[in-house]
Every structure is written in C-alpha cells, then in structure tokens.
N, C-alpha and C positions, 0 to 999 in steps of 0.2 A: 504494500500500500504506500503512493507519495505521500509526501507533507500534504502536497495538496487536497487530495481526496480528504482528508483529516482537519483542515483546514477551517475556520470560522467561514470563509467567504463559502465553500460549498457547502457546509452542514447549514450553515443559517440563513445564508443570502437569496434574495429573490430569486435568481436563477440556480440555485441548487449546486452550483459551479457547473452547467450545463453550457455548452455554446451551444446557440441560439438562429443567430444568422452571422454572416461575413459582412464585413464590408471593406471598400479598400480608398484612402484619401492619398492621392499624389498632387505633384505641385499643382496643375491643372485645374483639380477641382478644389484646392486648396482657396488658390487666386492668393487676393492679399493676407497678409503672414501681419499677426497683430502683437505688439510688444509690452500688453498688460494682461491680467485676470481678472475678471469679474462679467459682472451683468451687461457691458461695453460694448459687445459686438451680438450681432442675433448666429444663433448656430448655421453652420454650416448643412449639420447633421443630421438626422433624431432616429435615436434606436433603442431598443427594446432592449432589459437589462440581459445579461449573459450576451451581449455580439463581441463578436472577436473582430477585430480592428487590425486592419495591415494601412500604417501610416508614412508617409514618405515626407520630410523635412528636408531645410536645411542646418547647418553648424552653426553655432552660438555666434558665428561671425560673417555667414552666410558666404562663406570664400571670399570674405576680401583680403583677411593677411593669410597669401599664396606662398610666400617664402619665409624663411626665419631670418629677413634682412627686412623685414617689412616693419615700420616705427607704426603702432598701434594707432597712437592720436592722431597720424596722418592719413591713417589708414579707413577708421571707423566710421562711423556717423553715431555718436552720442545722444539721444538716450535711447538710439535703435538698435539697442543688442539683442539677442539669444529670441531670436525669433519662435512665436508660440503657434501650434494648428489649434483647428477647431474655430471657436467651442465646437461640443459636441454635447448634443441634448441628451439626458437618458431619461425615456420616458416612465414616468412614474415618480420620479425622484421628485424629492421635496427637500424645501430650508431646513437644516440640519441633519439630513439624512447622512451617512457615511457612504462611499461608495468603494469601494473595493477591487483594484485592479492589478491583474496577473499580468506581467511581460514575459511573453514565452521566449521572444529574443529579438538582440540587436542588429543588426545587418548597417556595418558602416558600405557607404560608398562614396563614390567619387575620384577625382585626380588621387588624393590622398587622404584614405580612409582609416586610418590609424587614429586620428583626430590634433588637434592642435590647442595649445594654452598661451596663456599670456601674460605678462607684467605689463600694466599700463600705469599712465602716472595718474593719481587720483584716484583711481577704481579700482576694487576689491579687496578682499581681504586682511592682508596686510597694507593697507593706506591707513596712517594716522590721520585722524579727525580731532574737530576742536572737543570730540567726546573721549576720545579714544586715541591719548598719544602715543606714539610707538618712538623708542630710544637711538633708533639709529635712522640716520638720513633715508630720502625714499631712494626706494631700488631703484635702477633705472630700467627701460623698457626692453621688452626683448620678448621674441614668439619662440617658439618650439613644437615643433610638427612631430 
C-alpha cells in the first residue's frame, strides 16, 4: 500500500483520491501569465475535484537570464517575477475549504532544463531591510544555471 492510498486526501477528500477527469493547460491556452494570488483574475479553468492537471509554465524568470553572465536588474522587469497559471476553479470549493494537491511529477524543459537561480541586488532572501539587517555588505549579482 502507498503513502498515498493511506493518505488524509484519499480517505477523507471529496474525490476519495480518485482521478476524475484530465485536463491539460499549455502556454496557448494559458495566454497571459498573472504575477499575484487571489480573487484578481476570473479562472481560466473549472473542474471537478479529483482532475489531474498536466500544466505547462514558464521559469521564475520566464528565460530572460539565458547565460550566467546575464546582470539580473538589467535583465528582469520588476515586480514581474515567477510567473503564476490558472487560477483554476474547483468546483464545489468554498472560503476556507482546504484543498489538497498530489504532484505526481516535474518534467523540466527547454534550452536549459536543469533550472536557474539568482543573486539580485535588493531581492530575496538574504537582502537586508530597514527590518531585517544582515552584517555583511550585499552580495553582488550573479545567475547560475
């Protein structure tokens, strides 16, 4: 027996951990790629709980730093990062409902499917804020594919 079969989403959840229907969202029927969450956009989608979903994106930086010689801030368009699909409606769902979602697997592609990171100046993680100093000067920029 999997984890999964054992699992709270199949023993309790609406769809019993059953798939349901397929469905498949590529760039195409994506169209535009929105860079916030919530109630902001009308769905794209609407499906029954239990659909299994094969979704086609792009990278957090949607291929613009190509090389590891590429200067982030020159590169980007701020505050258009890490592009989101969907929404996606599930129907039945309600405010405060939990929703519970299996990723059976990743499938990188493209020129270079390994994926890519980054230092940029100002953004992320380790950047000191007027909340949150950090003790040594800021990194400087730099990709890594």
């Amino acid at each position: 027996m999997s984890w999964f079969e054992t699992s709270l989403m199949a023993r309790k959840g609406v769809a019993g951990g059953q798939a349901r229907s397929e469905h498949r969202i590529d760039e195409a029927r994506q169209g535009k790629y929105h860079y916030v969450y919530g109630p902001y956009v009308d769905p794209i989608l609407h499906v029954e709980p239990g659909a299994v979903l094969e979704i086609e994106t792009h990278d957090a930086f949607e291929g613009a730093l190509a090389t590891e010689q590429c200067v982030p801030s020159e590169k980007l368009n701020f505050p258009f990062l890490n592009p989101q699909n969907g929404p996606i409606y599930i129907e039945g769902a309600e405010k405060g409902d939990c929703l519970a979602v299996y990723i059976k697997k990743i499938v990188p592609r493209g020129p270079q499917p390994c994926g890519t990171t980054a230092m940029i100046n100002g953004f992320g993680g380790l950047v000191g804020t007027a909340d949150t100093a950090i003790l040594n000067a800021p990194l400087p920029e730099r990709v890594k594919r």
